[in-house]
C-alpha positions as CSV (number, residue, x, y, z in Angstrom):
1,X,45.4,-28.2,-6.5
2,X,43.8,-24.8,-7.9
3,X,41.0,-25.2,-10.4
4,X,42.1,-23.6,-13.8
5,X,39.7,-21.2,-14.9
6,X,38.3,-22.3,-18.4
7,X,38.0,-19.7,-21.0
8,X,35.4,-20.9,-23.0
9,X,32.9,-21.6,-20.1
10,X,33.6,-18.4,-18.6
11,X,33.2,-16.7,-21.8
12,X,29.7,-18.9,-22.4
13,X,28.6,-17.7,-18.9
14,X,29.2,-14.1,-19.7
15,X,27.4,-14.0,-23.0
16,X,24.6,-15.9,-21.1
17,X,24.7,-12.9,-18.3
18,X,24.6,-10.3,-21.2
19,X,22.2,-11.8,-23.6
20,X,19.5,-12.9,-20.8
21,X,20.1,-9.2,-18.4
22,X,16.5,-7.3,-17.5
23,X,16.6,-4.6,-15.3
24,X,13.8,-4.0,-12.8
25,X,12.4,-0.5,-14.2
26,X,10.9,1.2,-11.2
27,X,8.8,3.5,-13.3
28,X,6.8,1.2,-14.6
29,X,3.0,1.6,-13.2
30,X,0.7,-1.6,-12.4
31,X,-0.9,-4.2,-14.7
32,X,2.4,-4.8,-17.2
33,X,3.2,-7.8,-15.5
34,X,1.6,-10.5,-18.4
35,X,3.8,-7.7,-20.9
36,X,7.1,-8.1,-19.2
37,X,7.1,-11.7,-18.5
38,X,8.6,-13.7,-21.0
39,X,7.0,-18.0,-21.6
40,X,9.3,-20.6,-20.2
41,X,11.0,-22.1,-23.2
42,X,11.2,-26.2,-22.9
43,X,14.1,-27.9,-21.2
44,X,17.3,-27.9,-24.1
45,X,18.0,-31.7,-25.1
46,X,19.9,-33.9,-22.2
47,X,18.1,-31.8,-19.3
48,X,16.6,-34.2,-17.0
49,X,12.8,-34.1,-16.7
50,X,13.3,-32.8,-13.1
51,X,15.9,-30.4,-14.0
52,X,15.1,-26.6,-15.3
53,X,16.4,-25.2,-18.5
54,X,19.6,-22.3,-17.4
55,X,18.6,-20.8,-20.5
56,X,15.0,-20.2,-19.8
57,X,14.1,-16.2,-20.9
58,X,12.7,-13.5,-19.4
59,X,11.6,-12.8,-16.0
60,X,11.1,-15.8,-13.9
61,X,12.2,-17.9,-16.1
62,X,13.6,-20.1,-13.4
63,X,11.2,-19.8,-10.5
64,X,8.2,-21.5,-9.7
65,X,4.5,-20.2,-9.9
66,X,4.0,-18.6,-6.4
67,X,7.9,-16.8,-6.1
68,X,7.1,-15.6,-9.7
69,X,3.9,-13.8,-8.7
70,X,5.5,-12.3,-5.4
71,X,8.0,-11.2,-7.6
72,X,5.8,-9.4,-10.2
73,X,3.6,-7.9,-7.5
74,X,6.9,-6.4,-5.7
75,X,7.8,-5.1,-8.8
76,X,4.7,-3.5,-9.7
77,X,4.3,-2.3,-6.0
78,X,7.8,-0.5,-6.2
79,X,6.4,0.4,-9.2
80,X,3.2,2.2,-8.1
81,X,5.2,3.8,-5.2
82,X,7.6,5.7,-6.1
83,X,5.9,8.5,-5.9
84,X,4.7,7.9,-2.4
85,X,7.0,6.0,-0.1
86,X,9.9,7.2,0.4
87,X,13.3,5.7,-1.2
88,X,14.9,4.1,1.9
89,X,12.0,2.5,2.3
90,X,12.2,1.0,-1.3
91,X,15.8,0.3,-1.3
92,X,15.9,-3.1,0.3
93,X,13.1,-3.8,-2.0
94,X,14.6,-3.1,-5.0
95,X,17.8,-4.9,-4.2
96,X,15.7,-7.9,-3.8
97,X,14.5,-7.8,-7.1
98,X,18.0,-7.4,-8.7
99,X,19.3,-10.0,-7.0
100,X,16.3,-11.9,-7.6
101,X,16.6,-11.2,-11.6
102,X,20.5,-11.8,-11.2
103,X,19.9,-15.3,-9.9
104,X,17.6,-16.9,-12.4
105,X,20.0,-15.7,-15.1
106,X,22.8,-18.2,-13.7
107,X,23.0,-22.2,-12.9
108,X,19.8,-23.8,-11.8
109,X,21.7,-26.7,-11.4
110,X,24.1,-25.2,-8.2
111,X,23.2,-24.4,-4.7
112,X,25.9,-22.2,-3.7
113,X,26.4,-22.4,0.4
114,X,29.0,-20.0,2.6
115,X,31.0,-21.8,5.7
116,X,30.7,-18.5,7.9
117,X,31.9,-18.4,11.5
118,X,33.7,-16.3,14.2
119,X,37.4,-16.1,14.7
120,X,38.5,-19.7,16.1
121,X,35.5,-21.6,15.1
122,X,37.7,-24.3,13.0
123,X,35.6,-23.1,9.7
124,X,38.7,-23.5,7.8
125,X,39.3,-26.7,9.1
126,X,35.9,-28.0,8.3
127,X,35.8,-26.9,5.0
128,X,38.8,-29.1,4.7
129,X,36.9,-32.1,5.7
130,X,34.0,-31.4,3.6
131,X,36.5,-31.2,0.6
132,X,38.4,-34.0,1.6
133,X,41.7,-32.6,1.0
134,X,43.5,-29.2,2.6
135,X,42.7,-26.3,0.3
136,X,41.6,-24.0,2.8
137,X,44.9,-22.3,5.1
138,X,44.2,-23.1,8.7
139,X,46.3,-22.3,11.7
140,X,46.6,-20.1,14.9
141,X,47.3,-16.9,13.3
142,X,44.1,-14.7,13.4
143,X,42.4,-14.0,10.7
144,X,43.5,-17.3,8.6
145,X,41.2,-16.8,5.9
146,X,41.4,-13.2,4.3
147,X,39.3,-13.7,1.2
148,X,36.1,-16.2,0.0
149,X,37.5,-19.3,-1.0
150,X,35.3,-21.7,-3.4
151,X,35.3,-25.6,-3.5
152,X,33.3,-26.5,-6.6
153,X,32.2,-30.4,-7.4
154,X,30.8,-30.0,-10.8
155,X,31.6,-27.3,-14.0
156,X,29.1,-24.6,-14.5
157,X,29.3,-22.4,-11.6
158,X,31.6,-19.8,-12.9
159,X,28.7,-17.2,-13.1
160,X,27.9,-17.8,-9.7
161,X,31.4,-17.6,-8.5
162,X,31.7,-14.0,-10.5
163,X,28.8,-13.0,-9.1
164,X,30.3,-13.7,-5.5
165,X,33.7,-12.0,-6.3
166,X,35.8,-15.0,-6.5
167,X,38.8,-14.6,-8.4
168,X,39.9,-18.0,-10.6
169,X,42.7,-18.5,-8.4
170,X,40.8,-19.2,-5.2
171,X,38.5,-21.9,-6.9
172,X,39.2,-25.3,-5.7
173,X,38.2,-28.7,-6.7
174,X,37.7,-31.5,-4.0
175,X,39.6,-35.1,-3.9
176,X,37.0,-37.6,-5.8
177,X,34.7,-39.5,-3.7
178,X,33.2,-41.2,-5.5
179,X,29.5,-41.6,-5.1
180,X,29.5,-39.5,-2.0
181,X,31.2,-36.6,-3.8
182,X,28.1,-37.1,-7.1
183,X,25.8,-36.4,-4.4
184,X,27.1,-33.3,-3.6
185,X,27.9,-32.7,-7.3
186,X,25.5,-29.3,-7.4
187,X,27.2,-28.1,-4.0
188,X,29.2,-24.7,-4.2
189,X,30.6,-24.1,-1.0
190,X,32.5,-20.7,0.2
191,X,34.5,-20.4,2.7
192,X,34.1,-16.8,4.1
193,X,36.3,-14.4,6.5
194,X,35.5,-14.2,9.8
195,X,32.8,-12.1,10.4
196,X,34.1,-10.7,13.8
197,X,37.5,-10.0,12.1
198,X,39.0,-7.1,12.8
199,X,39.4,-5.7,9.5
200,X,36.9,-4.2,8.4
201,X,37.6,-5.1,4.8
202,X,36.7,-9.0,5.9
203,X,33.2,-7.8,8.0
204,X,32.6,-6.1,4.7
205,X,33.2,-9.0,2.3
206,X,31.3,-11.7,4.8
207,X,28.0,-9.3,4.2
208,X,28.2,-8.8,1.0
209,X,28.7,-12.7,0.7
210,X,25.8,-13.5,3.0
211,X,23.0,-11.4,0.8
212,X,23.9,-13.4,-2.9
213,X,24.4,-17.2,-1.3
214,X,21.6,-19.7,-1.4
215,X,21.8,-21.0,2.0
216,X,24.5,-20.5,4.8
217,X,26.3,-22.9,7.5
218,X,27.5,-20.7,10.7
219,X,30.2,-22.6,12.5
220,X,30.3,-21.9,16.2
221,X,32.3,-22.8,19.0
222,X,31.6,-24.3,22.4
223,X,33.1,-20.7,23.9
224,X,31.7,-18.6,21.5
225,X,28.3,-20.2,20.2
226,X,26.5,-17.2,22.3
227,X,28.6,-14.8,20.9
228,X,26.3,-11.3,21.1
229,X,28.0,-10.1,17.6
230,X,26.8,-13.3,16.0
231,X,23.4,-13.0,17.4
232,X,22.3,-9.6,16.9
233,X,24.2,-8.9,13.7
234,X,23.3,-11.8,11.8
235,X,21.0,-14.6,13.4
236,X,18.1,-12.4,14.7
237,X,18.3,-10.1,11.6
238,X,18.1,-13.6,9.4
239,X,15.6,-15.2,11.5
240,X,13.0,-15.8,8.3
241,X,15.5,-17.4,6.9
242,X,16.0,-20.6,8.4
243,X,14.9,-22.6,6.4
244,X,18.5,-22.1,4.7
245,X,20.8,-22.1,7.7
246,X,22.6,-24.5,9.1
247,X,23.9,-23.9,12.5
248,X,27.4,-26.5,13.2
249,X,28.3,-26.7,16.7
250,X,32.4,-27.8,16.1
251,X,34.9,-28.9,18.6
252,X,32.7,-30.9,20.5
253,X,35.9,-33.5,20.6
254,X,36.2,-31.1,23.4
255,X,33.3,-31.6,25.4
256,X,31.7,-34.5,27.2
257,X,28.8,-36.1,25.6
258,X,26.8,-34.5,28.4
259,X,28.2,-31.3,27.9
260,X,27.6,-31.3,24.6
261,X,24.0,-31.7,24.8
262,X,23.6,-28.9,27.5
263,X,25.7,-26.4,24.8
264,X,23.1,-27.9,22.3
265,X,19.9,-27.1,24.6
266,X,21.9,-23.5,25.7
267,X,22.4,-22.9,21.5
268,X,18.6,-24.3,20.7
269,X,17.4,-21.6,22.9
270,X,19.2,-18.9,22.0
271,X,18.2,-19.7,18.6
272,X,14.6,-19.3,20.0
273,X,15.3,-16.4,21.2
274,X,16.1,-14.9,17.9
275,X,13.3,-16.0,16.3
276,X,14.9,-18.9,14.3
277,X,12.7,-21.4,14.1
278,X,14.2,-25.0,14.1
279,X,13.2,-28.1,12.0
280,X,13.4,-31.1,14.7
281,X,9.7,-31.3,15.0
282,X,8.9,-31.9,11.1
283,X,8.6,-28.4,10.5
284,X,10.8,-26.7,8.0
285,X,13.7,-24.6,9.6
286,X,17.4,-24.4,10.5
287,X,18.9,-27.5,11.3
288,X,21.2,-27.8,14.1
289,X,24.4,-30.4,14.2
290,X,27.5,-31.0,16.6
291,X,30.4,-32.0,14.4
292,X,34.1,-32.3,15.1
293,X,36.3,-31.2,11.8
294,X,39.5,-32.2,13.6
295,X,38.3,-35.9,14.0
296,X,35.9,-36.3,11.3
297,X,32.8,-36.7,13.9
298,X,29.5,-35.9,12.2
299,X,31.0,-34.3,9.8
300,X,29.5,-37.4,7.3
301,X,26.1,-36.4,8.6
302,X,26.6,-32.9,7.5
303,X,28.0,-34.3,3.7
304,X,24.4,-36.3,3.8
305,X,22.5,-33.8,4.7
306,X,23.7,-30.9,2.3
307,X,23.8,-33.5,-0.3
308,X,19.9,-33.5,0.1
309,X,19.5,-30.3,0.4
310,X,21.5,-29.3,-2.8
311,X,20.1,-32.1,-4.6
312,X,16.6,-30.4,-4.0
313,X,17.5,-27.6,-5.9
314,X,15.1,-25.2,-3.9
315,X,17.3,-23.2,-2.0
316,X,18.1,-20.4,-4.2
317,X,13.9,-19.7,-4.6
318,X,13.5,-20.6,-0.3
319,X,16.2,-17.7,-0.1
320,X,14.3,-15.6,-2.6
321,X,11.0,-15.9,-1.1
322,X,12.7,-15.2,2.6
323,X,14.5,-11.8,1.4
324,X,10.9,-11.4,-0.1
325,X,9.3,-12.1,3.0
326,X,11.9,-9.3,5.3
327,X,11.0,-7.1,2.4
328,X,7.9,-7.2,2.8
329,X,8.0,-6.8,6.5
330,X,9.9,-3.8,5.9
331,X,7.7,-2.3,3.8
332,X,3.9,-3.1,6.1
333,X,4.3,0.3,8.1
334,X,3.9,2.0,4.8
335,X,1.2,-0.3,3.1
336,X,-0.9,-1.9,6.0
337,X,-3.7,0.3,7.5
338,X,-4.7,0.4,11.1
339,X,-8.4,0.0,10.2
340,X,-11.1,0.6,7.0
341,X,-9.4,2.6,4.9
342,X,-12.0,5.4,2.0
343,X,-14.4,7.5,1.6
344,X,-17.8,6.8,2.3
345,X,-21.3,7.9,1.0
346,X,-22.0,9.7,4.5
347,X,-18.5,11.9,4.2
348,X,-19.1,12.7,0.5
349,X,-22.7,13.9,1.6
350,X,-21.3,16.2,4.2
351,X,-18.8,17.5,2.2
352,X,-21.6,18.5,-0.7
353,X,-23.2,19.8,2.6
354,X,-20.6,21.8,3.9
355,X,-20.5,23.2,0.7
356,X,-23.8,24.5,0.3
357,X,-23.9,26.0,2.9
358,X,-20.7,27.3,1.9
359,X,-22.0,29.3,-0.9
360,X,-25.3,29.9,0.7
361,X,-27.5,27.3,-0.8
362,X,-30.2,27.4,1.9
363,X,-30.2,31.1,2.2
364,X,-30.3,31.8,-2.0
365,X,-33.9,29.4,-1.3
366,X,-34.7,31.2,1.2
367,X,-34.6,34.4,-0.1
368,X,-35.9,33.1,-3.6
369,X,-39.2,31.7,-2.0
370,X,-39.7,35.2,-0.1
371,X,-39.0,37.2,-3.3
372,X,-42.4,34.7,-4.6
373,X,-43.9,35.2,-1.7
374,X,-43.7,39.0,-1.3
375,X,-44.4,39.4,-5.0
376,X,-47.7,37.1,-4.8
377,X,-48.8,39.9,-1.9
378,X,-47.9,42.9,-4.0
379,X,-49.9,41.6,-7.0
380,X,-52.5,40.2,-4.9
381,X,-52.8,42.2,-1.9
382,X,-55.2,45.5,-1.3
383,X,-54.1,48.6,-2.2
384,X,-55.2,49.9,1.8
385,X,-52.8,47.2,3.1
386,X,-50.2,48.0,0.6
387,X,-49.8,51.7,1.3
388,X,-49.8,50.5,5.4
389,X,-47.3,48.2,5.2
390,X,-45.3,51.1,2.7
391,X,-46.1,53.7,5.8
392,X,-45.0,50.8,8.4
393,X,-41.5,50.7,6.3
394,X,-41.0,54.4,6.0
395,X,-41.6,54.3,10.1
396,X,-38.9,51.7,10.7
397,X,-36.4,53.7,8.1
398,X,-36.4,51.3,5.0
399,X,-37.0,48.1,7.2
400,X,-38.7,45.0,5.9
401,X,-41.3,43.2,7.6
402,X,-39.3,40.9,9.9
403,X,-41.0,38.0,8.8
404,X,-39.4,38.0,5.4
405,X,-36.0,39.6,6.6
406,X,-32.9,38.3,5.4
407,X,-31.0,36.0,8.3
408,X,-28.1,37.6,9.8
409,X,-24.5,36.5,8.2
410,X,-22.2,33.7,10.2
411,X,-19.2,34.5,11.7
412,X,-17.0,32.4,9.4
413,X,-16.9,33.7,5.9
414,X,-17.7,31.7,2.5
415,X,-13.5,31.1,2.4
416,X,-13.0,29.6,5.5
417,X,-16.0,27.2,5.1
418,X,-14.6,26.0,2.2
419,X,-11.2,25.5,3.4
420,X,-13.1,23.5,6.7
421,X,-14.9,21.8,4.8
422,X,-11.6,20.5,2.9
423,X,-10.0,19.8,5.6
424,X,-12.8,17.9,7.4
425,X,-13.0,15.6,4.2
426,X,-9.1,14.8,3.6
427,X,-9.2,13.8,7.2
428,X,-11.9,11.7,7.0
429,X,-10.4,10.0,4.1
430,X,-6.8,9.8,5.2
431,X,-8.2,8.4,8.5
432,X,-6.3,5.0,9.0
433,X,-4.2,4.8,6.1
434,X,-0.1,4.2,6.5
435,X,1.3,8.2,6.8
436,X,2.9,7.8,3.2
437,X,-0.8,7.3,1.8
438,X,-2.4,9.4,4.2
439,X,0.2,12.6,3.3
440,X,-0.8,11.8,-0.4
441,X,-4.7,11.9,0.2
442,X,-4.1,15.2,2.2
443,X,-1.9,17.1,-0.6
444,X,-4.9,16.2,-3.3
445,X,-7.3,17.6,-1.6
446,X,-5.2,20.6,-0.7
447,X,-4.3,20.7,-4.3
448,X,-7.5,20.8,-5.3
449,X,-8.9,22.9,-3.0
450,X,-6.4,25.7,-4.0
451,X,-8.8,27.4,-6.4
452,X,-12.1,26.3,-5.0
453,X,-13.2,29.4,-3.4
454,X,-13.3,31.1,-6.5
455,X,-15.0,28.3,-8.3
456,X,-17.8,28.6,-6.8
457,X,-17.8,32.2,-6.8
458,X,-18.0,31.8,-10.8
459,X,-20.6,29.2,-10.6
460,X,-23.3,31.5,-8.3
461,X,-22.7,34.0,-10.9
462,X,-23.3,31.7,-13.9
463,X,-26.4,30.1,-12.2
464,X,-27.6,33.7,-11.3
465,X,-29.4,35.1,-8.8
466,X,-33.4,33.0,-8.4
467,X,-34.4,35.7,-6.3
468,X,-34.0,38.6,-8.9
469,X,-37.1,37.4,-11.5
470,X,-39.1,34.7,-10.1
471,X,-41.8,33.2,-12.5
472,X,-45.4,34.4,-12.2
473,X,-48.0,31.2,-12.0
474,X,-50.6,31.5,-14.5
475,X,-53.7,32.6,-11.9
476,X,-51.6,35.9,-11.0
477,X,-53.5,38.1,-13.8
478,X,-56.8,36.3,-12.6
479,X,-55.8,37.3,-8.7
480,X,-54.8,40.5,-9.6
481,X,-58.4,40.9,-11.7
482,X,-60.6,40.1,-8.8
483,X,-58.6,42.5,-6.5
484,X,-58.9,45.3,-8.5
485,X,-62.7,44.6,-8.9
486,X,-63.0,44.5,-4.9
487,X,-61.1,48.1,-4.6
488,X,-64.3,49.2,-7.8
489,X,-66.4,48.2,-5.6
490,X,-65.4,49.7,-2.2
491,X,-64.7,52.7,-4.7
492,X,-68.6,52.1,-6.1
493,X,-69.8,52.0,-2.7
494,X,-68.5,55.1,-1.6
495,X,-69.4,57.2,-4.6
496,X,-73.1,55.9,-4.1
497,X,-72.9,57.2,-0.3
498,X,-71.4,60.6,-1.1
499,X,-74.0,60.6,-4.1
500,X,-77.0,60.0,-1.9
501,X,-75.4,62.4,0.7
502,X,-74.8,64.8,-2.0
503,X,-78.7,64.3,-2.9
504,X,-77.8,63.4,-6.4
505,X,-79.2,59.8,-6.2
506,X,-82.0,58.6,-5.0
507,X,-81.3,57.7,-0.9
508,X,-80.9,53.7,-0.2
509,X,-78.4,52.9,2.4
510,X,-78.1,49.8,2.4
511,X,-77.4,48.4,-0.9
512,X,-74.3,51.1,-1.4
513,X,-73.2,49.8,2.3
514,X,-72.9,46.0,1.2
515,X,-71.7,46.9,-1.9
516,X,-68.5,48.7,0.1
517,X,-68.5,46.2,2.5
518,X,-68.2,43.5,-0.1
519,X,-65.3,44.9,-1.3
520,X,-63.7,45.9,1.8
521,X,-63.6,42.6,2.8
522,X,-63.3,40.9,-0.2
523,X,-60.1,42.5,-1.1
524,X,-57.9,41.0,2.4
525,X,-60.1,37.6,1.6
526,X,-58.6,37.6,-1.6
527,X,-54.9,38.7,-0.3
528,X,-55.4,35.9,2.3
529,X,-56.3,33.1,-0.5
530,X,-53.2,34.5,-3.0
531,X,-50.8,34.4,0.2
532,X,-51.9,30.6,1.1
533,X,-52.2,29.3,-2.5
534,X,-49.0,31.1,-3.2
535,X,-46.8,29.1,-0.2
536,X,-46.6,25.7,-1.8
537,X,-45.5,27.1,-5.4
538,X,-43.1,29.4,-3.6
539,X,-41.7,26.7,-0.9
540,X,-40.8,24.3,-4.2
541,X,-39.1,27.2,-6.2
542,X,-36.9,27.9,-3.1
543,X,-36.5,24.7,-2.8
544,X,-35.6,23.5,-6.1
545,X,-33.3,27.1,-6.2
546,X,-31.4,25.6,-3.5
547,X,-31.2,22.4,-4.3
548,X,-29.5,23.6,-8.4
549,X,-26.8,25.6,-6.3
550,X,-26.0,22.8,-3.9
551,X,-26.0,20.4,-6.5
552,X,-23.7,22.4,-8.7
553,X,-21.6,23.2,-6.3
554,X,-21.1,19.4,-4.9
555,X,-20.2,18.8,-8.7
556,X,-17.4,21.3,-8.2
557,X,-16.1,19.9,-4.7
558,X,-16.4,16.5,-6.3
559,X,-14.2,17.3,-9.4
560,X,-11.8,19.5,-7.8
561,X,-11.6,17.5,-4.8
562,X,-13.3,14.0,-4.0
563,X,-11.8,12.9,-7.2
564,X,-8.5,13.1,-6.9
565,X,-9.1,11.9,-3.3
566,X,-10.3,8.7,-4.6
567,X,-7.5,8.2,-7.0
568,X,-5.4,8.4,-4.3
569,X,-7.4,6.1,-2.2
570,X,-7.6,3.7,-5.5
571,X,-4.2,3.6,-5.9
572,X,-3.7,2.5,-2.6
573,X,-6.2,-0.1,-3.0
574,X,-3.8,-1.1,-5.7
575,X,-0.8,-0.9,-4.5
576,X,-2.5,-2.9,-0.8
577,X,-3.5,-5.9,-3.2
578,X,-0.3,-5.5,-4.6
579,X,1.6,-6.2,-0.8
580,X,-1.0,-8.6,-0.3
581,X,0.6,-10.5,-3.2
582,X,4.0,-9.9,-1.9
583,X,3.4,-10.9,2.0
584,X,2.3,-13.9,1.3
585,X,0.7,-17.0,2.0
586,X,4.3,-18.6,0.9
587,X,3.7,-22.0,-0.7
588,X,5.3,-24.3,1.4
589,X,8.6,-25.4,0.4
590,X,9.3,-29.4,0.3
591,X,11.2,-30.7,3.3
592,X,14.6,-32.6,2.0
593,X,13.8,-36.7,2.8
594,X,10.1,-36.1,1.9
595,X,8.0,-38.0,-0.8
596,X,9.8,-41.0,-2.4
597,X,13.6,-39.9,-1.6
598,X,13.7,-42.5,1.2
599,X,13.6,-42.5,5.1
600,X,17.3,-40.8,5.7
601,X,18.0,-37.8,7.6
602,X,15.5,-34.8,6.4
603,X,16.8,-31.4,6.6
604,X,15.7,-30.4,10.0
605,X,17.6,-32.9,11.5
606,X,16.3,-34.2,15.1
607,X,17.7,-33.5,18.4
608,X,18.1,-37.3,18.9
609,X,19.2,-38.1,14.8
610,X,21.9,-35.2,14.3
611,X,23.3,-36.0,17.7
612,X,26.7,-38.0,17.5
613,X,26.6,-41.7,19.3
């Protein structure tokens, strides 16, 4: 007999629903989790002290320690990408997280499980066995079951059943059972279409069904329990979910009992083969179970053992953390790098390189250590040597000595240094990162190299020219003192000789000689000592000139550039301790039958202890 629908609990479930909804807002950016998450409030009066509160606020509210951080680090990582991975890529994602937030906001106390199956697989009938009574149409005509029907033990579940798309008058109470049927007093059970119906109204509705239930129990047939549509559609894309599936072998009324242990082996390893791992070594996973609904064989087994399992009250969080879990395998190509990710000191150091040389750091130091250089031999040097070395340019047409020429220009032009020097950088930094990362690393540095040219045109012109009026040390005057005394005296000299020739002084050669001579070569002596003593002063204030440009103009690279290359790089620092969170480790889930619940049948039932006798 049809369940009447109750007003006033459906009317308390929906005002629950409204008052506790949250959306997940995507535009929030990291480190609001401790904001948006809402304290647990104590269990209401007549909760059991190992039963949660339903009306438990805010996010999480429901969920244990470890789903509730993977949950707030997926939010903040959809979060913190937006911007950089693309939307397909956040979709499934951000459908977890609904459907995350939409479960805590209904009945702790339920575990809602879907009977799905293939076209003949006696789903229909076995959901008439679990109930006890017939409240599920059975028969040969194909497909016998058009829409979800629900069989419902306890009150309480009509938010779950709305959420599902059941309509009141497919909600179904079972025949009382007494203790048996208490057991199984949190169970919500749906009865789907067939999933290889061939309307495509029923395909539809089956996976809609499969992505809200807690767990799932796919009926299979001895003919069609390798079924490829079964296999490849659902099984193999749900592999990380085992640990809420249930995989029913029916009809085995029709088999031998060896032939129903070599379709059990043939279905074990297919199972294997799709990546499903099975609980019959004490591990958590599927659990596998030949039952007969037409006889009632092993179907008992199968009330004992979802009894357990809904009496755990873990499957909606397993089911959570496994949709987490293909999430976040989803998401690794666009979060996990191939190798160290960043920027290191020797790439920022070339870059400041490239650079300098870039605006001609080396050559301004160059040329400012000559200007010293050749202004130390002006002031310094002999006036004889002077007017040679202004003859010896007049010969060569304006030509400099070529000691102190001015090195020839590169090929490549300030412009395209910069732009290679860019480009050398963002690749360096983008070098092993996931491409969604590694594009945003590469458009930073592009944007900010955009206007760096001209940068550092202004900056040369606001650090000026060092070449144009280098300092004078102190000793220059002194220098320039005792060469001009030299010159009198080769001057003095001469004027004695023409004198004593001219018989106007008394004759004496040799004292006018050594008198010349002492300033004829006093006066390159003295060049010589200003030209050596003037090197170290001169090879510092190059130096130093070259240094201030390249420094200023790694500041400029760094701003425009390396900066917003490292926010990039940060943020993906973030956002990779962020998936870190999300991936895992998993705490592990209890296995049904553990701890102090007694020795019975656990949920990954044995090959021997789920086998019929």
């Amino acid at each position: 007999m049809a369940e009447k629908p109750v007003r006033t609990e459906k009317k308390q479930e929906q005002e629950k629903e409204k008052g506790g909804e949250r959306r997940w807002d995507d535009g929030l950016i990291a480190r609001r989790a401790a904001e948006r998450a809402a304290p647990e409030e104590p269990p209401a009066e007549g909760t059991g002290a190992g039963e949660k509160s339903e009306d438990a606020e805010g996010f999480g509210g429901t969920y244990g320690g470890g789903l509730r951080t993977r949950l707030d680090a997926l939010h903040e990582l959809v979060g913190l990408s937006r911007t950089r991975v693309e939307t397909d890529a956040l979709a499934e994602a951000g459908r977890v997280l609904d459907e995350a937030a939409a479960r805590q906001r209904l009945s702790s106390r339920h575990t809602v499980v879907a009977l799905a199956g293939a076209t003949g697989s006696g789903k229909s009938t076995l959901f008439n066995a679990l109930a006890g009574v017939a409240v599920s149409e059975t028969g040969l005509r194909r497909p016998t079951t058009s829409a979800p029907l629900a069989l419902t033990w306890s009150e309480g579940a009509a938010g779950l059943l709305d959420r599902l798309g059941v309509p009141g008058r497919l909600r179904r109470r079972p025949l009382a059972g007494g203790a048996a049927d208490a057991d199984l007093a949190p169970l919500v059970l749906i009865d789907l279409p067939d999933h290889d119906s061939a309307l495509t109204a029923h395909r539809d509705q089956v996976d809609r069904a499969l992505g809200l239930v807690d767990a799932v129990i796919w009926v299979v047939d001895p003919e069609k329990y390798a079924d490829a549509a079964l296999h490849e559609r659902y099984l193999r894309p749900l592999a990380g979910h085992a640990e809420v599936t249930f995989v029913v072998l029916n009809q085995v009324d029709r088999l031998g009992a060896e032939a129903t242990e070599l379709v059990l082996d043939d279905l074990r390893r297919l199972l294997d083969e799709d990546g499903m791992a099975l609980g019959e070594h004490g591990e958590p996973g599927a659990t596998v179970l030949p039952v007969s609904a037409l006889t009632g064989e092993g179907v008992p087994e199968l009330r004992e053992l979802l009894a357990r399992f809904v009496q755990e009250r873990t499957a909606p969080e397993r089911r959570i953390a496994a949709d987490i879990d293909a999430a976040a395998a989803r998401l690794r190509p666009s979060y996990v790098a191939d190798g160290r990710s960043g920027l290191g000191e020797r790439s920022r150091e070339e870059f400041a390189g490239r650079l300098a040389v870039a605006v001609g750091a080396q050559a301004a130091g160059e040329a400012a250590e000559r200007v010293w250089r050749r202004g130390a031999i002006r002031a310094c040097g002999s006036p004889w040597l002077r007017l040679h070395r202004w003859y010896e340019r007049k010969r060569w047409h304006g030509s400099t000595d070529p000691r102190l020429a001015v090195p020839a220009e590169d090929e490549l032009t300030a412009r395209q240094r910069v732009e290679q020097a860019v480009r050398i950088v963002a690749d360096e930094a983008s070098r092993g990162l996931p491409a969604p990362w590694a594009l945003a690393v590469r458009e930073a540095a592009t944007r900010g190299a955009e206007g760096l040219p001209e940068a550092l045109d202004e900056l040369t012109v606001t650090l000026g020219d060092p070449a144009a009026r280098p300092p004078r040390p102190a000793w220059w005057p002194a220098a320039v003192l005792v060469q001009a005394l030299m010159t009198l005296l080769q001057l003095f000299g001469a004027l004695w000789l023409v004198g004593q020739i001219v018989g106007v002084v008394e004759p004496g050669l040799l004292p006018p000689v050594l008198i010349m001579l002492g300033g004829i070569v006093g006066g390159p002596l003295v060049e010589w000592a200003c030209e050596s003593a003037v090197k170290g002063p001169a090879r510092r204030y190059g130096q130093e000139a070259e240094r201030k440009l390249a420094e200023a103009a790694a500041a400029c690279g760094r701003a425009r550039v390396l900066d917003p290359v490292s926010a990039e790089l940060l943020r993906y620092r973030e956002v990779r301790e962020q998936y870190a969170k999300v991936a895992g480790p998993r705490p592990s889930p209890r296995i049904v039958g553990a701890g102090g619940r007694g020795t019975g049948p656990r949920l990954g039932a044995t090959r021997t202890g789920a086998r019929l006798r």
